[in-house]
N, C-alpha and C positions, 0 to 999 in steps of 0.2 A: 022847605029847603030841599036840595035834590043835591046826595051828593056826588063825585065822581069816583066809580070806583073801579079805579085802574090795578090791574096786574101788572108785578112786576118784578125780575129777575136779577139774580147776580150771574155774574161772567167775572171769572176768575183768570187773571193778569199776571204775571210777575211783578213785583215793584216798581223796578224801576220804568218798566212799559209804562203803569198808572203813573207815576212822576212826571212822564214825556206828555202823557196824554192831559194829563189833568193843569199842566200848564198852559197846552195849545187850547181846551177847550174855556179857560178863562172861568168868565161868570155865567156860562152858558148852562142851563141842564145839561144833565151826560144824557137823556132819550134825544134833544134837539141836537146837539154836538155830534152823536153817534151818527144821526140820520144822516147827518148834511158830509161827516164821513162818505157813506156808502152810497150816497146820491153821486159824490161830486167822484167816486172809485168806477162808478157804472157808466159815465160820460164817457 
């Protein structure tokens, strides 16, 4: 069995930011949700 062993970080928000963010990003992961952030900021 191989397992994945990813790192990974907190990033500290204010509340209500995570309540805006964590509604738009739905059922998505927050690393998939982030990226597609910063993908769609660098267009």
């Amino acid at each position: 069995m191989v397992k994945s062993l990813r790192r990974y970080a907190t990033i500290s928000v204010p509340a209500d930011v995570k309540r805006l963010l964590e509604k738009s990003k739905g059922r998505r992961e927050w690393g998939e949700f982030l990226l597609s952030l910063y993908v769609e900021a660098e267009e």
